[in-house]
N, C-alpha and C positions, 0 to 999 in steps of 0.2 A: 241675700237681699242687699245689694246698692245702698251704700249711707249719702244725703243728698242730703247739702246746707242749701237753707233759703233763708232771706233776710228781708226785712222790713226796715224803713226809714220813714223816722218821725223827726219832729220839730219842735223843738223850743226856745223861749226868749229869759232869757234871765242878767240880775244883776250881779256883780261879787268883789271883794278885793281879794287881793294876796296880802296875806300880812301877819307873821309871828308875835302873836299880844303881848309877850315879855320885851318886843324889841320897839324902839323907836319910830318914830316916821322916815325919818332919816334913813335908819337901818333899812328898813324897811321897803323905801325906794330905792337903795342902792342892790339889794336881792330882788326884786321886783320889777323896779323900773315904774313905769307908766299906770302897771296893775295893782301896787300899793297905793293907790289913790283912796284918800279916808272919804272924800264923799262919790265912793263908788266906781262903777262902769259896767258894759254889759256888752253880752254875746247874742248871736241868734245860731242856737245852735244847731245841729243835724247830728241824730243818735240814731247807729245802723243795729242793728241787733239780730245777731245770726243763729239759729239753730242748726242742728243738725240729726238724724237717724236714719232711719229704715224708710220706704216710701209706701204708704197703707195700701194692699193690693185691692181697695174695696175702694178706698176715694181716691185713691192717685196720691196724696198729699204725705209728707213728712210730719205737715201739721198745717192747722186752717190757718191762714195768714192773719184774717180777718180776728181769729182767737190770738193770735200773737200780738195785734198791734193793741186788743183790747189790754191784756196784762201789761202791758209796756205801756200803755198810757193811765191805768191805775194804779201801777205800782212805781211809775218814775213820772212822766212827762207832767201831770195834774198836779206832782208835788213842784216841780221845779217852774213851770211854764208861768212868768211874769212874778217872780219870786225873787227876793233877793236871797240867795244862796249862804249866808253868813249869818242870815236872820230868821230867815222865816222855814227852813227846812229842819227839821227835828234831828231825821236820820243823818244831815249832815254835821250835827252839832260835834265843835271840839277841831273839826275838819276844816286846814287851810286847802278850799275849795280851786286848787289846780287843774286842770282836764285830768291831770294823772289820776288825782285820786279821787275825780269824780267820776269816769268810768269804774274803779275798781269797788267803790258804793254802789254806781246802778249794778254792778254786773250781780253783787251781793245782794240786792231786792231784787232783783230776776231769778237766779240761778234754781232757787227750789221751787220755782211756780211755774215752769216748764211743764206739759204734762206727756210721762212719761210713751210712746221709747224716744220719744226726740229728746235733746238735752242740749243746753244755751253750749255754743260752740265761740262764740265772739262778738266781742260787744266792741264799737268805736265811736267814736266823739270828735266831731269838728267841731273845734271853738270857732275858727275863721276856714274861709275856702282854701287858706294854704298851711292850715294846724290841724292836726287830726292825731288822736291816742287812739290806740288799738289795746284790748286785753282779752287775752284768753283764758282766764283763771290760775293761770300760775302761780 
């Protein structure tokens, strides 16, 4: 059997700094720039989320897309979507909220609510229309 990725893309709006709490403002802008901003800023962001397995010989499907975007929107988009990211997210706590290592947190609330034979193949994050992180669980 054919292994076939299919992906879904959702949507969210959120707010966040960059910023290391042991370091200055200062410091802080000079490793950051414009995203160390203490009262804030914010993205709208596009999270693609890709599976991948076998294709069901009974439905056609890898997996119901429709079941995919629901787990992707209860398990990431409803935490993050009009949320400030440094405040208001649990599972980010601790986490200076980069694209890097917030793909590599959603990938880590997606990866075991896949349901099995398909299995999360890649997850990406446009912060802007010319910024995008890619992870594949590495």
């Amino acid at each position: 059997m054919p292994k076939v990725r299919i992906t879904r893309r959702l949507h969210f709006s959120a707010a966040h700094r960059l910023a290391h709490p042991d370091r200055s403002d200062e410091e802080n802008r000079r490793a950051f720039g414009d995203c160390a901003n203490p009262n804030w800023h914010g993205h709208n962001y596009e999270l693609e989320v890709t599976v991948g397995g076998p294709v069901d010989p009974e439905s056609g499907y890898v997996m119901d897309l429709k079941d995919l975007k629901e787990i992707v929107r209860e398990r990431v988009v409803d935490d993050l979507d009009h949320r400030n990211l440094n405040l208001d997210v649990p599972w980010l706590k601790g986490v200076n909220p980069t694209t890097e290592n917030l793909v590599v947190q959603i990938w880590e609330r997606l990866a075991e609510h896949i349901p099995e034979p398909a299995a999360l193949d890649r997850v990406v994050l446009w912060e802007t229309p010319r910024h995008r992180v890619e992870y594949g669980g590495e």
